[in-house]
N, C-alpha and C positions, 0 to 999 in steps of 0.2 A: 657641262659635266655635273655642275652642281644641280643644275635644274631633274638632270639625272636621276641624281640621286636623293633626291628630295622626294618627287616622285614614287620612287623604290619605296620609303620610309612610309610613304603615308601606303601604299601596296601594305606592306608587310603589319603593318600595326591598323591596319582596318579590324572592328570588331570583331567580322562576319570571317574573314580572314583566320585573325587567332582564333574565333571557335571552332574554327573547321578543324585545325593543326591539333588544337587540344581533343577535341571528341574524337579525330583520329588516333592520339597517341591513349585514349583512355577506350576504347572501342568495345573491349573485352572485358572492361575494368572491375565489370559484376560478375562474378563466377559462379553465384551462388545458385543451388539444383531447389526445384521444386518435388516434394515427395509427400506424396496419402499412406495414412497406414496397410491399407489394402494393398498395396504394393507390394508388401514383405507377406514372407512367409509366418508362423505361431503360432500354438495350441490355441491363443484367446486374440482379443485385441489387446491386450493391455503387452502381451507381447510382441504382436505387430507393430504396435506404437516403438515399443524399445527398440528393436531391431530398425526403425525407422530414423529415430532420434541417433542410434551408432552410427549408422549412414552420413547421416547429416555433420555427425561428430568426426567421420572421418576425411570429409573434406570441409571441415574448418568454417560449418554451416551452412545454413539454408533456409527453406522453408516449409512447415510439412502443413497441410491444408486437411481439413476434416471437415467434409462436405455429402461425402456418399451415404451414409446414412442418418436419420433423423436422431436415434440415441447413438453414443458410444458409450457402453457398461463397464468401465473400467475397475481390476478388482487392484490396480496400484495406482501410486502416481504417477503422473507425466512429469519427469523428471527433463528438462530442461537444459540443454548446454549451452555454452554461449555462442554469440553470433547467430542466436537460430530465433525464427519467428514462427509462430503458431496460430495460423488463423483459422479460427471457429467459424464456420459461413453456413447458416440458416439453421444449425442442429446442435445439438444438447450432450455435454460433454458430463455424465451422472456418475458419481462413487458408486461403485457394487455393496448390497446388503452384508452387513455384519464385517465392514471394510474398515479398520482404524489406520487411516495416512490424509496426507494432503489430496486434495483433487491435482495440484499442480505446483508443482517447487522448481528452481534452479540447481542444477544439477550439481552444483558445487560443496554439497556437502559430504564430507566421507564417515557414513553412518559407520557405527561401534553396532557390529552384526550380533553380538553377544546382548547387547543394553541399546537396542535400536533406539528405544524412547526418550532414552538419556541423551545428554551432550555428544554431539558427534566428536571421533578423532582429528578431525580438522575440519575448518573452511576454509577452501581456495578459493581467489577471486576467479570474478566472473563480467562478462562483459556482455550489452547487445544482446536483451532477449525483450523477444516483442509477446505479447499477448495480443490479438486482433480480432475481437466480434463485428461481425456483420451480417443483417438480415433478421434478427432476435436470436442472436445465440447465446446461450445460456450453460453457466457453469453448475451443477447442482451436486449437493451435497447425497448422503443414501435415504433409500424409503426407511429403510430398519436400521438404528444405529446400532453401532458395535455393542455390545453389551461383553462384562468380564469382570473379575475377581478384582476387587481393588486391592493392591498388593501391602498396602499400607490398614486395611481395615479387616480384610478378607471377605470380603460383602461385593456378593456380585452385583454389579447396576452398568445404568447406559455410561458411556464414557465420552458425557459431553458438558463442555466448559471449557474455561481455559484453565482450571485446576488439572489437566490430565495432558497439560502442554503442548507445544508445537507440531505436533503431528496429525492436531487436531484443524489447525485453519487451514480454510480453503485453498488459498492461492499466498504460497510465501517465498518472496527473493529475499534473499540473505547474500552479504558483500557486494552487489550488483552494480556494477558501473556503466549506465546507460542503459534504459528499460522503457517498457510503453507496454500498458497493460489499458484495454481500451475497448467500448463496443458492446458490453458483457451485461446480463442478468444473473445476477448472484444471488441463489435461492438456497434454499433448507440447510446451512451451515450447522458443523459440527460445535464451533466454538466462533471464533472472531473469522469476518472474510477475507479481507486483505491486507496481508501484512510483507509492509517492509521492514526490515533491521538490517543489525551490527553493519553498518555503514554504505548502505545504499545511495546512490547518490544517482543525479544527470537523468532523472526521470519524469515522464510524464503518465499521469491517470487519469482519464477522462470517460465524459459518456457510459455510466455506469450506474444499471436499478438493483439498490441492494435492498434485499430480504433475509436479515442475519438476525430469526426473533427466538432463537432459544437463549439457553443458559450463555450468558456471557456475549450477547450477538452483538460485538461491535464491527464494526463498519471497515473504514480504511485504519490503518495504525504501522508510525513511523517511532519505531521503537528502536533503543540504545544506536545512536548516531545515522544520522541520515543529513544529505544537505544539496542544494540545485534540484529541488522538486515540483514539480505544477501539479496540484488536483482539482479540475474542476470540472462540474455541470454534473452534479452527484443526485438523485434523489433516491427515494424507497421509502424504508422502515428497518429502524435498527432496534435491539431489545436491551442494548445499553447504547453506548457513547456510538455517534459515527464516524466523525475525523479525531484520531490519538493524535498526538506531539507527545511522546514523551521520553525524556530522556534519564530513563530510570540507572540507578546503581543496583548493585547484587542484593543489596539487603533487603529491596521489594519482595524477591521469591524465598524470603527465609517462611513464610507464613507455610503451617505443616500440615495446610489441606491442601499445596501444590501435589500432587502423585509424580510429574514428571516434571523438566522444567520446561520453562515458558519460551526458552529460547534455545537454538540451538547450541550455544560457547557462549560464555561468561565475555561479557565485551574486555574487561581488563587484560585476558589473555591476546586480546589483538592491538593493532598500534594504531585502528581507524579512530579511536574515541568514543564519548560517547555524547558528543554534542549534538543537535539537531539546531540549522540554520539555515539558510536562504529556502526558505518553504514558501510556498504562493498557494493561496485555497480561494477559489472562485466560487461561484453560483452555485452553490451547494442548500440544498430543501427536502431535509428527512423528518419524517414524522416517528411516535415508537416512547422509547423509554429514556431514563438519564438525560443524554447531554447532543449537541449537533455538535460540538466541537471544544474540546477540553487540551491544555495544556499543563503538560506536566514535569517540571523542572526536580533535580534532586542536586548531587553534586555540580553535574553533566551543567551544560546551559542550553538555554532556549534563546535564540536570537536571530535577529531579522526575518521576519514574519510578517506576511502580507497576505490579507485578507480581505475580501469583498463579498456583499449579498450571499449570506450568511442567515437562512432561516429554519425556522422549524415548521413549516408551511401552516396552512389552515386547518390539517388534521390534526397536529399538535402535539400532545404527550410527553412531551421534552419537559424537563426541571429547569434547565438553564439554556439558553441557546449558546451560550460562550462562557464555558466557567475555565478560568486561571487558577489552577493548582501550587502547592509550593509547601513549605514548612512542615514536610516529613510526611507527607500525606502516602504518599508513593516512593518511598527510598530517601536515604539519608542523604546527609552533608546539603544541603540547600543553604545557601546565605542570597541576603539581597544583593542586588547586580546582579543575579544568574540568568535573568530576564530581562533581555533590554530589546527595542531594536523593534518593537513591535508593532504595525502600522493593520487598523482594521478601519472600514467604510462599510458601512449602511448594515447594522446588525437589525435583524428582523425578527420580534416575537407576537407570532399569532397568542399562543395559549401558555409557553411558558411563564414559569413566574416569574425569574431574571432573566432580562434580555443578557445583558453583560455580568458578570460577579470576577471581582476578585479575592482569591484566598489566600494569595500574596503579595511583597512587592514587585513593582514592575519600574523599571528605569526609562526612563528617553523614549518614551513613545506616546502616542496619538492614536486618539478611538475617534471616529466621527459619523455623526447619523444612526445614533442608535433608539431603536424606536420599540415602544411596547402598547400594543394594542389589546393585551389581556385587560380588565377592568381590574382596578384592586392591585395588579403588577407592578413592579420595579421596573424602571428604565437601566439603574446603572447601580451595582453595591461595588462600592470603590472598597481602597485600601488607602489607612491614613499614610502606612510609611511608604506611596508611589512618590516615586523621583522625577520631576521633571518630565510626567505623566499631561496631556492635554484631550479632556473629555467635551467634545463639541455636538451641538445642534441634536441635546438627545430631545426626543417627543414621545408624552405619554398621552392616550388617547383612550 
């Protein structure tokens, strides 16, 4: 009887056995519908799209796929719900001329239809939204920018920067819990291309050539709270900063050439914070203006941060390949200890003048392998008040 039942035990708990049990009781377990815009009925695409995206929204996600034609002229955003993924496969997702919005946001904001450009009436969370290029799919910003009355001067001009706020970058999640934005050429941006905020979190960004060279063209940017992030294997050209950190307070956007604001909601009005920590940036190599990679602490903190190959490649153009912000530079309240935790390997400057700079202190971390190959260049501008800071094996050449 025992032998039995012994027998039986190693039967029942065989691998191949419980996978079988389990792939049966989960058989179904993906419900989710594949849907193209061209599916739906709508005077344009950009209403196909939406009627696309409801669909998906009414069964609790999916996937909608943009593949049938080479452009899609879109004259709004792709507005984004959660659970849903959006793959781009061999064609070019373009703003329509004289269009002022994102090319593509999370749908979780409840725009003030009176004061669209302003702070929306709420952000609700949002979860599981994919962005996916494949084959050179390309996200692009309009041929013709918006041009209009600046409300603040009364002087018509193009309405590009990030003084004319949020409605100007490319591709922005906002509260986002679990995201993957991946695949993409990011061309002729309005303002900055990718932005995350007010507390994004559990995401990844990768495989991605940005071309963001107008007024303000920063790169990726992990603004007022963000944290469990991967970015890597970035190149292009940015016409400022390509990777932000920053963890700015309110008093950044007091400056009265903002026209709109910067961000959707004021991060104090939510309970995410507004710290930025567990960030990982990998093999990143932009050529362009400013900075490859800048941190920017205020109240908020910057910590646990890991970084690797980290350049401003052979084209060069960069000021700094790694500058460290702090002491009021970007938004008030900064004290040292707001930066701790910070771990970077192998900083790379072809032509910048600082491979590394710090503009403030930095607590409990380690730099190593920082190398500068400009002639006449910096390897490293420390800060005298770093705490228990360790700068190893820099080479200047």
């Amino acid at each position: 009887m025992r032998l039995i039942l012994f027998a039986f035990l190693i039967f029942s708990f065989h691998p191949g056995i419980v996978f079988a049990r389990e792939s049966k009781n989960l058989e179904n377990d993906d419900k989710s519908i594949v849907v193209k815009p061209e599916d739906f009925e709508g005077k344009n695409i950009s209403e196909k799209i939406s009627n696309a995206l409801g669909f998906l929204k009414e069964c609790d996600g999916g996937t909608i796929l943009f593949k049938d034609n080479p452009v899609y002229l879109i004259s709004e955003a792709i507005a984004l719900p959660s659970n849903t993924t959006m793959i781009v496969d061999g064609c070019k997702i373009k703003l329509g001329d004289q269009i002022f919005d994102n090319v593509i946001r999370s749908r979780n904001l409840d725009i003030d239809e009176q004061n669209p450009n302003s702070y929306v009436k709420q952000l609700l969370p949002a979860k599981d939204i994919r962005i996916v290029g494949k084959n050179g799919a390309i996200i692009e910003g309009a041929e013709n920018f918006y041009e209009g009355v600046n409300p603040k001067t009364g002087i018509k001009e193009k309405w590009l920067g990030d003084y004319w706020g949020w409605r100007n970058f490319t591709i922005l999640f906002s509260f986002v819990d679990g995201f993957e934005i991946s695949g993409l050429k990011v061309q002729k941006t309005h303002s900055w291309g990718i932005v995350l905020t007010n507390g994004c979190k559990n995401g990844h960004v990768s495989n991605l050539e940005l071309h963001t060279t107008v007024k303000n063209g920063d790169g990726i940017s992990i603004i007022q709270g963000g944290s469990d992030i991967l970015i890597e294997n970035i190149t292009g050209e940015t016409s400022d900063d390509s990777i932000i950190l920053a963890a700015f307070d309110e008093s950044r956007w007091s400056n009265n050439k903002y026209v709109f604001p910067l961000l959707p909601v004021r991060y104090s009005d939510y309970s995410y914070g507004g710290d930025i920590h567990d960030i990982t940036c990998r093999n990143i190599e932009t050529s362009g203006i400013h900075h490859v990679m800048i941190l920017l602490p205020s109240q908020p903190k910057i910590y646990n941060i890991y970084c690797s190959n980290i350049s401003d490649g052979p084209k060069g153009g960069k000021r700094k390949v790694m500058r460290i912000y702090g002491n009021g530079q970007y938004g008030q309240g900064f004290k040292p200890g707001n930066m701790y935790n910070i771990y970077m390997n192998d900083i790379l400057s072809y032509k910048a003048d600082i491979a590394l700079e710090f503009l403030a202190p930095v607590h409990n971390s380690h730099f190593n392998k920082i190398t500068q190959l400009k002639p006449g260049g910096k390897d490293v501008q420390t800060d005298p008040e770093n705490v228990n800071v360790r700068i190893t094996n820099t080479v200047k050449k």
